[in-house]
C-alpha positions in Angstrom: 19.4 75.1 95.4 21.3 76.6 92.4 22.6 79.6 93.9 23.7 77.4 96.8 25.8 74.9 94.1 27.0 78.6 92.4 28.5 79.9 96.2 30.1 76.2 96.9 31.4 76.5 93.7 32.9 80.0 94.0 34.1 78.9 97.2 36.3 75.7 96.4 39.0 77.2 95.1 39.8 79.3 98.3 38.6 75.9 100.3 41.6 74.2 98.3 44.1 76.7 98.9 43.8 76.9 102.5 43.5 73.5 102.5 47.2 73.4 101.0 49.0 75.8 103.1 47.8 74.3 105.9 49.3 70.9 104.5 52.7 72.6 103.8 52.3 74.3 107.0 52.2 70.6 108.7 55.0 69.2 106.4 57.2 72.3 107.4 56.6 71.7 111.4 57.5 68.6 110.9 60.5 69.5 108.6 61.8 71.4 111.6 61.3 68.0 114.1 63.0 66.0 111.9 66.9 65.1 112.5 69.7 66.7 110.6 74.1 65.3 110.0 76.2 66.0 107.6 77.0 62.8 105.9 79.7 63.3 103.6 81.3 66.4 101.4 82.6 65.9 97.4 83.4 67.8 94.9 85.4 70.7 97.3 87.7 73.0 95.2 89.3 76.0 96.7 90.7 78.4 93.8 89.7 75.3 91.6 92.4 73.0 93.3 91.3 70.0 94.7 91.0 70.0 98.6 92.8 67.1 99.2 95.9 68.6 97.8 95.7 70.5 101.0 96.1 67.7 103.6 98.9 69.2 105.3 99.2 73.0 106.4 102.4 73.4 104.8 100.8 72.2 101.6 99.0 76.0 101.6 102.5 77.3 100.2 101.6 79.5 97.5 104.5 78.6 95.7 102.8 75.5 95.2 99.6 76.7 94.0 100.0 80.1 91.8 96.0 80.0 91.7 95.3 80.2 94.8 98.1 83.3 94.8 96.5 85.0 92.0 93.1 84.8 94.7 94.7 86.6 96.9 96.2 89.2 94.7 92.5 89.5 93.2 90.5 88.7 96.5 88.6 86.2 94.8 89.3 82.6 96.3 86.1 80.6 95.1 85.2 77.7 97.5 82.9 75.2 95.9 81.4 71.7 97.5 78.6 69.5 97.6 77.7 68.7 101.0 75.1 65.3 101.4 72.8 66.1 104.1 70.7 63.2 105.7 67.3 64.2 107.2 65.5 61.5 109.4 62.2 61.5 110.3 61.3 60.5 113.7 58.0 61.3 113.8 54.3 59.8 112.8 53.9 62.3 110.1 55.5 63.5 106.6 57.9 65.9 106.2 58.1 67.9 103.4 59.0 70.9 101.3 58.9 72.2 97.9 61.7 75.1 98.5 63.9 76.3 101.2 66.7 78.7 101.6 70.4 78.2 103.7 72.9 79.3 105.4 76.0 77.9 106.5 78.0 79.6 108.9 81.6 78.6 110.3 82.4 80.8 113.9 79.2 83.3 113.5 80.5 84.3 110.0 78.3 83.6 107.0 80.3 81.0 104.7 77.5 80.1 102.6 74.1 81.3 101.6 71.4 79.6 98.7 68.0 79.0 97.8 66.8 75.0 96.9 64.3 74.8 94.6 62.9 71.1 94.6 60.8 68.8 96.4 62.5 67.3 99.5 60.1 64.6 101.0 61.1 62.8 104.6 58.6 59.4 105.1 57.6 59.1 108.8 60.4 57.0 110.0 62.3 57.6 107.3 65.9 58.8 106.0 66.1 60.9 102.9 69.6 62.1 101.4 69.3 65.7 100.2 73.0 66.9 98.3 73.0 70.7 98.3 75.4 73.0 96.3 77.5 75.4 97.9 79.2 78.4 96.4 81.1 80.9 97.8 84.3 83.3 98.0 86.6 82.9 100.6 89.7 85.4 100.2 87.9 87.3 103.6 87.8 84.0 105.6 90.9 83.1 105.1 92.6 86.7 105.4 90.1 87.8 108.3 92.3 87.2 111.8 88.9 86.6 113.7 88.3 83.5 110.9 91.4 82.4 109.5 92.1 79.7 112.2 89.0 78.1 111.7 89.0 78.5 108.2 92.2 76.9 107.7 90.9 74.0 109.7 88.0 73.5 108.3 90.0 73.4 105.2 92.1 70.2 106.5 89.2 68.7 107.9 87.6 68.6 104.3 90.9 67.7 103.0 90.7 64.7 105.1 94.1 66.1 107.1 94.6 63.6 110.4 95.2 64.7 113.8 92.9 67.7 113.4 90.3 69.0 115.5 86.6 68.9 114.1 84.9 72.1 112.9 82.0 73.8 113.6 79.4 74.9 111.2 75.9 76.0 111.7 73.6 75.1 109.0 70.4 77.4 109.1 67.0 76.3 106.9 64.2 78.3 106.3 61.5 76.5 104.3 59.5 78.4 101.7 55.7 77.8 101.2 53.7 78.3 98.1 50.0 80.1 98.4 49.3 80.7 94.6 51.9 82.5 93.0 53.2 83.8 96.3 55.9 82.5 98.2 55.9 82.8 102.0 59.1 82.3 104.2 58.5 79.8 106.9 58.9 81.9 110.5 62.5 81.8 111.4 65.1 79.2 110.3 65.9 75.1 111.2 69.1 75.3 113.1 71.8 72.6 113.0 74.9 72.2 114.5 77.3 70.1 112.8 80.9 69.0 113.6 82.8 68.8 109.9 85.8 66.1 110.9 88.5 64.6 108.8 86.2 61.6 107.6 83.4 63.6 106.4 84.9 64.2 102.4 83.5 61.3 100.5 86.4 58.5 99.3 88.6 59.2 102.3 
């Protein structure tokens, strides 16, 4: 009887652990059946200038903005923004995650790329707001002829610019599980695509 108490004993701790990937396992599937928008933007700099300054295309002059010259004389043109995404839940079951990893990407080219380390959480039937950091330099987007267009567009689209057409970004999630003190990529990534129009920056 007491070696049978000693093995179920030896035994929970692996019990518990499958137990809880299998759990994030769940949460992640249903992560990835879950609805995705872009709600808003704030906080968008480009070479630390506010991107509202930049609501008309003739407002790129350099003349006008010597930092964003001195970006293209350095090739570093940082592009920072907070975008808010909403994730609903239309399913029976919770959604969740404790880290995941993006990318955002604007005509096939990689714009952004991150890791988020915290606890996102979607209630069946639920809405949950999730504002994510972005980070990036743009001197080859907006020098690159293959991405320049769109870049510049997307550009007056976050500037809140009118009669622009609306961009097109792919935002790609890969949730990250946690078995012990390993981390495990979820298999392949959560792909949304999202049209970025002239409403979308926050105030506007």
């Amino acid at each position: 009887m007491k070696k049978g108490i000693v093995i179920l004993l030896a035994l929970l701790p692996a019990l518990f652990s499958q137990c809880s990937v299998n759990q994030q396992l769940s949460q992640a599937k249903t992560l990835g059946d879950c609805r995705y928008s872009v709600a808003s933007a704030d906080s968008v700099y480009l070479a630390g200038i506010d991107i509202r300054e930049f609501r008309k295309l003739e407002d790129l002059n350099l003349a006008r903005f010597p930092r964003l010259a001195t970006g293209l004389l350095t090739r570093n043109i940082p592009l920072d923004a907070r975008l808010n995404l909403d994730i609903t839940n239309p399913t029976g079951k919770l959604a969740g995650i404790n880290q995941l990893e993006y990318k955002v990407l604007l005509t096939g080219q990689e714009l952004f790329n991150g890791f988020l380390n915290q606890r996102i959480e979607v209630q069946p039937g639920g809405r949950t707001r999730v504002p994510v950091r972005l980070s990036t330099n743009a001197y080859q987007l907006l020098t690159d002829a293959k991405t320049r267009d769109a870049f510049t567009q997307l550009v007056q689209n976050l500037s809140g610019a009118s009669g622009t057409q609306p961009s097109k970004l792919t935002i790609k999630i890969k949730p990250t599980l946690a078995l012990g003190n390993k981390a495990i990529n979820y298999p392949g990534y959560i792909t949304i695509d999202q049209e970025v129009t002239n409403k979308i920056l926050s105030g506007n």
